[in-house]
N, C-alpha and C positions, 0 to 999 in steps of 0.2 A: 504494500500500500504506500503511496505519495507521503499522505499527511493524516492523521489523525487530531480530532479537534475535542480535548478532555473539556470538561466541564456540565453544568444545570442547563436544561432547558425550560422555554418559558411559553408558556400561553398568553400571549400581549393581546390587551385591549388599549387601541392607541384611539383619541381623542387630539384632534385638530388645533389649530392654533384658536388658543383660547385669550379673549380680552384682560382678564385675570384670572385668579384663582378666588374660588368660590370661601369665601369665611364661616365659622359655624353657622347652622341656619341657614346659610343662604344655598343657591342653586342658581348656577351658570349654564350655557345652553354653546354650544358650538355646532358648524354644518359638517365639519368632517370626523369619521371616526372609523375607523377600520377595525377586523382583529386577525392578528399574526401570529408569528410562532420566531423567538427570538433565543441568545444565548449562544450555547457551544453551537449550535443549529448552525448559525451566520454565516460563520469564518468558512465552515466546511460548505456551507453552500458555496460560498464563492470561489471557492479554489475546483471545487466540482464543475462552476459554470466556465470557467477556466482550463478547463480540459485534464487536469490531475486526478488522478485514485484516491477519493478522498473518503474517510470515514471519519462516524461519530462514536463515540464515549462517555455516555451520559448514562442515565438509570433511566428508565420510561414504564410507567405502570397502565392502572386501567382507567385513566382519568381521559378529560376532552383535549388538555392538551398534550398529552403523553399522545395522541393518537392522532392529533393534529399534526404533530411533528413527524411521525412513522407514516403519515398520508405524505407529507408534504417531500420525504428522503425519499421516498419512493419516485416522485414524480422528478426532482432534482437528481437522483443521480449519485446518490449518498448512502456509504456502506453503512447499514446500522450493526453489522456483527460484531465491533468491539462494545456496543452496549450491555448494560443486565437489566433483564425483564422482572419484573418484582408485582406483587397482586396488595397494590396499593395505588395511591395518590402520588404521582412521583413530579412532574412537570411546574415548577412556580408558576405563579399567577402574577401579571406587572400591570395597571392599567398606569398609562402611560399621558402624560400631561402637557402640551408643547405650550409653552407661553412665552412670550419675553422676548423672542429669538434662543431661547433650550428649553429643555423639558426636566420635568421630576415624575418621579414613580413610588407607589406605593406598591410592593411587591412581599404575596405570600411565598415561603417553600415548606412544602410538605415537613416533617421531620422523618428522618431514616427508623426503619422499623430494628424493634430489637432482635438481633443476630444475621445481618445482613453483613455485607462484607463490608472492611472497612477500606473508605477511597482511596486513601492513599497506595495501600495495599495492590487491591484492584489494580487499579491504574497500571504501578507498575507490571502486574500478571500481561495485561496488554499488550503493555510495549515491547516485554518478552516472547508473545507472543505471533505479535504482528511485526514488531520490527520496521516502523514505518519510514521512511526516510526525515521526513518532519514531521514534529508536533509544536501543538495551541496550544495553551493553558494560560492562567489567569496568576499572576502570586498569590501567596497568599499561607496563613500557618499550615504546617504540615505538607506543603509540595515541593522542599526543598529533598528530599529524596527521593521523588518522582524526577526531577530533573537530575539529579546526580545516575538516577537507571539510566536513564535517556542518552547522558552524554558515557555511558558504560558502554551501552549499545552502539553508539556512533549515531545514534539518531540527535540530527537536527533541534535546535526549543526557539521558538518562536515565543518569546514572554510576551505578556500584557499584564494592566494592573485593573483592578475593577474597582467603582464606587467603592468609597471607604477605605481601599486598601492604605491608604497617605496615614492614618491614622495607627498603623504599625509600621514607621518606614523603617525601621534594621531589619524586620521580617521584609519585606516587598526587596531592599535592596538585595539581601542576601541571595535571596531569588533570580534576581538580574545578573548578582557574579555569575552564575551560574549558565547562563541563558547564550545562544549565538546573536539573538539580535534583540533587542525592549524595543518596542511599538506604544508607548505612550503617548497621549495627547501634549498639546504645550501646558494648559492647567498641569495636569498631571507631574511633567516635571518640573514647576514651577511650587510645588508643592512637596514633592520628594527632595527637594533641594535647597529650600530657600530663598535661591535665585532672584533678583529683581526683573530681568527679564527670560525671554524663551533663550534665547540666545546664551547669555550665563548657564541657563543652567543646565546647557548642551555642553558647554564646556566645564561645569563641573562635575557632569555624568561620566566625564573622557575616565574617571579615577576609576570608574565599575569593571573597567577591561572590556566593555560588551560593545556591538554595534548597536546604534542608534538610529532609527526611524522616527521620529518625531509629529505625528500628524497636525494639521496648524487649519484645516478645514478651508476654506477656501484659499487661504495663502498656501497650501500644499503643504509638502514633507520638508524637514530640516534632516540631509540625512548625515551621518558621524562616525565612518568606521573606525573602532577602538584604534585609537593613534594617528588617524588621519585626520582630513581639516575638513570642513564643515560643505555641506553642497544642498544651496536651496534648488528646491525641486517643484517644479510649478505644472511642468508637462502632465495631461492628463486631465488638469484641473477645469471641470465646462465652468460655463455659467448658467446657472439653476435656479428652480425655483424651489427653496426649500419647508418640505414638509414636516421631515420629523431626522431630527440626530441620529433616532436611535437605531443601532446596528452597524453605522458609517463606520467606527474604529475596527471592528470586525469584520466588515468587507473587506477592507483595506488592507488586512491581516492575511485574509485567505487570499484577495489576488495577488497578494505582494510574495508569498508562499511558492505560489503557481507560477507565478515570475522565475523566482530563484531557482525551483525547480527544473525550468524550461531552459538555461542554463544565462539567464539574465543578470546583467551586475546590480549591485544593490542600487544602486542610484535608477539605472533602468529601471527595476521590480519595484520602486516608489512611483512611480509614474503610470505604472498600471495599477498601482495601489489607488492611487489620486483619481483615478478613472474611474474604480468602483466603488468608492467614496462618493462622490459625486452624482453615482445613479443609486447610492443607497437614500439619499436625503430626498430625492424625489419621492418617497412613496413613503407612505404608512406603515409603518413595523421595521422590525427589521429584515425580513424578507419577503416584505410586501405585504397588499392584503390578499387576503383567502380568501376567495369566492367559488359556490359550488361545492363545499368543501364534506363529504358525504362526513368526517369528525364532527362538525359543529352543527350540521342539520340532524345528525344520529340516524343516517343512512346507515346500511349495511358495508363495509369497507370493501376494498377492491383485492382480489385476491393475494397480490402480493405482501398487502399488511395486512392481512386476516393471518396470513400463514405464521405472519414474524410475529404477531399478537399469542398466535395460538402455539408457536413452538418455543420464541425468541433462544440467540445463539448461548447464551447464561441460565443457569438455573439458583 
């Protein structure tokens, strides 16, 4: 397999660009509102629509959007075999908020049922498993020995840091020693760092040893190979009309993946990073909205997730 993309998936209810945010008691009203399926989901989609062997590494149970997701890999292109099937609630829930020019979320996740395996664990069984050329994953407590399997194996890490991670940064940065290349937004390391600008604190990142992707959203990527100088990256970048954030750092992840993979230099695989960034903020969710979707109408599934529902690769 190409790439493997660890982490939660999510059933998004996204909600359109809202005039503000609704205070107790009260009730705001918007024209758009889609619902998606977001998360580890993203990245592997877009490295899939990219033409790489890409699989997912999530848990998926018997909920709407655990089943959302298994509709929606099927139609994309996405190995669901390194996941585990479990007879619960597995898939978060995120209704999704755009206002401001960004958005906030209020997001459930199930909790893990007692004596299931543990993630860390798991994970690494995977990549011994599959042995995929690159992996996703998010930092975060506890995934610093999943990346230490990774770089045993010679398998590729593609880091990211997810909401809240800034709030452990010797846990997040430990993460990044570790990693081939951090795909942070510019917040992101402007908050792992200090920094007074993006720029600083690209150049204080240089001390992690790691390559640097930097995503900056419409000014594009700042990219940083560990010891090299700095190269703003703008190719790729349309001009748009933006919808919704969410899932753009993750696109950008998986075609920047499919990039490297195809044997493109990093500053290239930013540029096609930039590309599908750019068509993620056009649309609703993070991979778009679901329409038809036999999960969310409670059709009967189509046979190839009927079968993954009723056998899945994990027990």
């Amino acid at each position: 397999m190409d790439m493997i993309s660890f982490g939660t998936v999510f059933l998004e209810l996204v909600f359109g660009q809202l005039r503000r945010l609704p205070r107790p008691g009260q009730e705001v009203f918007t024209d758009e509102f889609a619902i998606s399926c977001g998360g580890a989901v993203t990245s592997a989609t877009a490295a899939a629509a990219a033409g790489v062997r890409a699989g997912l590494c999530t848990v998926l149970g018997d909920d709407v959007g655990s089943r959302l997701v298994i509709e929606h890999c099927a139609a994309a292109g996405v190995d669901l075999g390194p996941s585990l099937r479990v007879d619960r609630a597995a898939a978060g829930i995120s209704v999704v908020l755009n206002f401001d020019g960004d958005r906030g979320f209020v997001t459930h996740v199930p909790p893990a049922a007692a004596g299931e395996p543990d993630q860390a664990g798991r994970w690494q069984e995977v990549l011994r498993r599959e042995r995929p050329a690159w992996c996703y994953l998010h930092a975060g407590g506890g995934i610093a020995p999943v990346l230490r399997t990774a770089r045993d194996l010679g398998c590729k890490i593609m880091l990211d840091t997810s909401l809240g991670d800034q709030q452990d940064v010797a846990t997040t940065i430990e993460c990044v020693r570790l990693a081939d290349v951090f795909v942070p937004n510019g917040d992101e390391m402007l908050m792992l760092t200090g920094a007074a600008d993006v720029h600083a604190a690209v150049t204080a990142g240089a001390a992690w040893g790691t390559d640097l992707v930097v995503t900056r959203g419409a000014d594009g990527a700042l990219v940083a190979p560990a010891g090299g100088p700095v190269t703003e990256v703008t190719d790729g970048v349309r001009e748009v009309v933006v919808r919704d954030l969410t899932g753009a750092g993750d696109a950008f992840a998986g075609a920047l993946i499919a990039a490297l993979i195809g044997g493109a230099s990093l500053t290239e695989a930013a540029a096609a990073g930039n590309a599908a960034g750019s068509g993620a903020v056009t649309r609703l969710g993070a991979v778009g909205e679901v329409t038809g979707s036999s999960a969310i109408a409670g059709w009967p599934l189509g046979p190839a997730e009927a079968a993954w529902l009723a056998v899945g690769p994990e027990r």
